[in-house]
C-alpha positions in Angstrom: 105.5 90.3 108.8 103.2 92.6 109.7 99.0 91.1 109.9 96.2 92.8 110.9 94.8 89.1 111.9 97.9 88.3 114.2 97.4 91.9 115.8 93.8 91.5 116.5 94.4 88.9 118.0 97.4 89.6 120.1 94.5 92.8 121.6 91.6 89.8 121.9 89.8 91.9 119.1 87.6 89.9 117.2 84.4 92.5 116.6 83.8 95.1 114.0 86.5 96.2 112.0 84.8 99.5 110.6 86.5 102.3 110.8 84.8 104.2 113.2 84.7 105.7 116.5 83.9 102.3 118.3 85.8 100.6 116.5 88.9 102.8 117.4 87.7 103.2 121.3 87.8 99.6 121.4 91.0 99.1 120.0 92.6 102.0 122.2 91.8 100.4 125.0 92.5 96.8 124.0 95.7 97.8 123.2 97.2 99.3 126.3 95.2 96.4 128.6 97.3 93.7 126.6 101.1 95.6 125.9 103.0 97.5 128.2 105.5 100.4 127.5 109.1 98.9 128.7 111.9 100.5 128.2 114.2 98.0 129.1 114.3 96.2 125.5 114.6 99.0 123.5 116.8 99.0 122.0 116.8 95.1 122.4 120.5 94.4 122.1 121.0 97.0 124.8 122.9 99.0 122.4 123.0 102.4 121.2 119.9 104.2 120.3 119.1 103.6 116.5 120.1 107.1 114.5 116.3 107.9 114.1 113.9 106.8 116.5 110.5 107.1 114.0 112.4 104.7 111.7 111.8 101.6 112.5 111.2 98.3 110.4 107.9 97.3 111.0 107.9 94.0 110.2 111.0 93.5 113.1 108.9 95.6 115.6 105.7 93.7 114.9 107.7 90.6 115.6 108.9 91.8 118.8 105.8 93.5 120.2 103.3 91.2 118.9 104.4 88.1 117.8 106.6 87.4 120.6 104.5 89.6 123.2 107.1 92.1 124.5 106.6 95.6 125.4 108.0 98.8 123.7 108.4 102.3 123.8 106.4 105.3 122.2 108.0 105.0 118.5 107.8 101.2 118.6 104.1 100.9 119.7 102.4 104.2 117.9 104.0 102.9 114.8 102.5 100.0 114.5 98.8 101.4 116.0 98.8 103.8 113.3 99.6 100.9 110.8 97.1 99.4 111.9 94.1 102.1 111.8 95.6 102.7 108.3 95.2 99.3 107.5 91.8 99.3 108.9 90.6 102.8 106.7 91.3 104.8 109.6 92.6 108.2 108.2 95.9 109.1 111.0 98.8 111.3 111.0 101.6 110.9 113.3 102.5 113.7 115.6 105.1 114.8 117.7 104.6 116.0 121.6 107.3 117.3 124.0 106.2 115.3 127.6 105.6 117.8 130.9 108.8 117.8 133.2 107.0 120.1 136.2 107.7 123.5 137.0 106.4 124.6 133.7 109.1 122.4 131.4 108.8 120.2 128.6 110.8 117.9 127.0 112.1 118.6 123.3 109.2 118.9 121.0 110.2 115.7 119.1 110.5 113.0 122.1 106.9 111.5 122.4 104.9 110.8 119.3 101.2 109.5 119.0 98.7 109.1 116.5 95.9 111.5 115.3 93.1 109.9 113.9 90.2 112.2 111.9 86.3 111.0 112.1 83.5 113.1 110.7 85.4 116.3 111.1 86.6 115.6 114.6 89.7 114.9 115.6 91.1 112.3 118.1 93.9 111.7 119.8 95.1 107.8 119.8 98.1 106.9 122.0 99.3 103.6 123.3 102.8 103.8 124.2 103.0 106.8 126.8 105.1 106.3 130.3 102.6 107.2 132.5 99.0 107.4 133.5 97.3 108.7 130.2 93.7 108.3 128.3 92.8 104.7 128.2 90.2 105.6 125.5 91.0 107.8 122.3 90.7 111.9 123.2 89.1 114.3 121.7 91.1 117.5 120.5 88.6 119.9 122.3 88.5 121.9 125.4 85.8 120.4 126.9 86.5 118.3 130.4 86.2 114.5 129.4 86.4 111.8 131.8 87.2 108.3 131.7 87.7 106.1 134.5 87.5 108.3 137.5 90.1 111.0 136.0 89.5 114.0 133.5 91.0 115.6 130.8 91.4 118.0 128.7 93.0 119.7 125.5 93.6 123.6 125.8 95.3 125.6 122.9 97.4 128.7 122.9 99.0 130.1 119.8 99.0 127.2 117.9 99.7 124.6 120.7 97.9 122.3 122.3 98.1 121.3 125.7 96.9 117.9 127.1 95.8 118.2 130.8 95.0 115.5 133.0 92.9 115.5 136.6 92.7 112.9 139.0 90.7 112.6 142.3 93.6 112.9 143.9 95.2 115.6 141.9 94.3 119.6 140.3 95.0 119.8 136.4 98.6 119.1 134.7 99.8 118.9 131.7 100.6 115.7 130.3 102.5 116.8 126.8 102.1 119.5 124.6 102.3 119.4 120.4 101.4 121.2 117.7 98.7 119.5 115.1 100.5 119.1 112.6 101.7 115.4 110.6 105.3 114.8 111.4 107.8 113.4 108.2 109.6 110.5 109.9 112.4 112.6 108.3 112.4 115.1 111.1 113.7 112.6 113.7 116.8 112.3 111.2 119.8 113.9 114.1 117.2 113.7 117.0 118.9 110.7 119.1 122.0 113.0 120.2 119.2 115.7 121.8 117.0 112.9 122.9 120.0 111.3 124.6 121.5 114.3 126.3 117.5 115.4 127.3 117.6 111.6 129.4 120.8 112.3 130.9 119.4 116.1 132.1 116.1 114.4 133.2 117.9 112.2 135.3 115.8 109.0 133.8 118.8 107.6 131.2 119.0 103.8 132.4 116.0 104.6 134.9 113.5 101.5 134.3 110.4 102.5 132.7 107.2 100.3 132.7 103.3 101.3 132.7 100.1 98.9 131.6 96.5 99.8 132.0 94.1 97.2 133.9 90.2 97.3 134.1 90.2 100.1 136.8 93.2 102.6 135.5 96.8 102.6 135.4 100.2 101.2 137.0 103.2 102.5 136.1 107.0 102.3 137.3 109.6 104.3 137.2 112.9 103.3 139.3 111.5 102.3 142.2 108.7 104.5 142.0 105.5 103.1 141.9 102.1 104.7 141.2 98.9 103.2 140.6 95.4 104.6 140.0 92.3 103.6 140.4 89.1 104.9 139.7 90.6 107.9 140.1 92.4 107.6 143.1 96.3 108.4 142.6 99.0 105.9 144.9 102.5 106.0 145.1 104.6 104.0 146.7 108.2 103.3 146.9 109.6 99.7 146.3 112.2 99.0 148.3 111.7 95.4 149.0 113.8 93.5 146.3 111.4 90.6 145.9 108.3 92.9 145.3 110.0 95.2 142.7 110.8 92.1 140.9 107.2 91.4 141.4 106.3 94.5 139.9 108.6 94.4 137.4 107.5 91.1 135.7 103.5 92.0 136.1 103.8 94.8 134.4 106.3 93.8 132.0 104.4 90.5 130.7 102.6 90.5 127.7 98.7 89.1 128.2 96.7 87.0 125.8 93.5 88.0 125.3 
């Protein structure tokens, strides 16, 4: 059953519990230094995608991603983050974000979703459960260039959309996903999982093995046998063609860490 206690515990939280801008920086970050995204266990009977992907039980997801430790995927672990602002007084709604594909393409507009979390009139953007090198604090819905950890970002908006761009040292500006601000019914997902499915089989990444975490200095993530890491800044990528070091890989970034 879902407990804020447990859950705090699970991100080695035990300060302030406010709701405010610490509070949720903190929290952020905890959260993507103790549980990965994986998409291997999702769903975990290896079965067919459940008809929609924003309705999950969150008692049975709490159980899997914090009780027992195991990572998840963007509608597994921004549900229960947002459950857990709410919980805390945080004031969220839950948005929807097509994820950049290069060459100026984006996924379908429903495929990622995060958390938008309101403070004193400003808005911030809360997400624990992307694929790939992200914010590892909470961003702010503005234009302005913000850095954290050696890379910077920013959130440009055209006609309604807004564009989340991401620099590294090592890189110029790219998009990371686009959305419009706007709260998302978990309703809307209803007849999603047939796009979502044939959008992973076009992208070439159905079955591809998906696994990022954050560490004190940036990011890892995995993807196949593609490898990037980044620290400080500073932007790697190797390719893993060893078997015993993927499986290396593979289980550090896939473990679960008590904090």
């Amino acid at each position: 059953m879902f407990d804020v206690d447990t859950y705090l515990r699970r991100l080695g939280h035990s300060g302030p519990r406010e709701a405010t801008l610490a509070t949720l920086r903190t929290l952020h970050r905890a959260h993507l230094l103790a549980i990965p995204y994986d998409n291997t266990r999702f769903p975990e009977d290896g079965g067919a995608l459940p008809d929609n992907l924003a309705d999950l039980d969150h008692d049975l997801t709490f159980e899997k991603i914090v009780v027992r430790g195991d990572g998840g995927i963007c509608f597994e672990l921004n549900l229960l983050f947002k459950r857990l602002l709410d919980e805390m007084g945080f004031e969220t709604i839950q948005v929807s974000a097509g994820v950049y594909q290069g060459w100026g393409t984006f996924s379908p507009a429903l495929s990622h979703k995060f958390t938008v979390v309101s403070l004193d009139d400003v808005r911030w953007l809360a997400d624990v459960g992307f694929a790939g090198p992200a914010y590892l604090l909470p961003l702010e819905l503005s234009p302005a260039v913000q850095t954290q950890y050696g890379c910077q970002f920013r959130v440009d908006e055209n006609g309604g959309s807004h564009t989340v761009l991401r620099r590294s040292r090592s890189t110029d500006w790219l998009p990371i996903y686009r959305f419009e601000l706007k709260a998302r019914e978990t309703s809307e997902w209803d007849g999603f999982t047939g796009q979502f499915e044939r959008y992973l089989d076009e992208a070439v990444i159905a079955n591809t093995t998906m696994l990022c975490r954050a560490d004190e200095r940036g990011h890892r993530a995995l993807v196949g046998k593609r490898y990037l890491t980044v620290e400080d800044g500073l932007e790697t990528v190797v390719a893993l063609t060893d078997p015993g070091e993927y499986r290396r890989v593979v289980s550090d970034l896939s473990r679960s860490f008590e904090r």
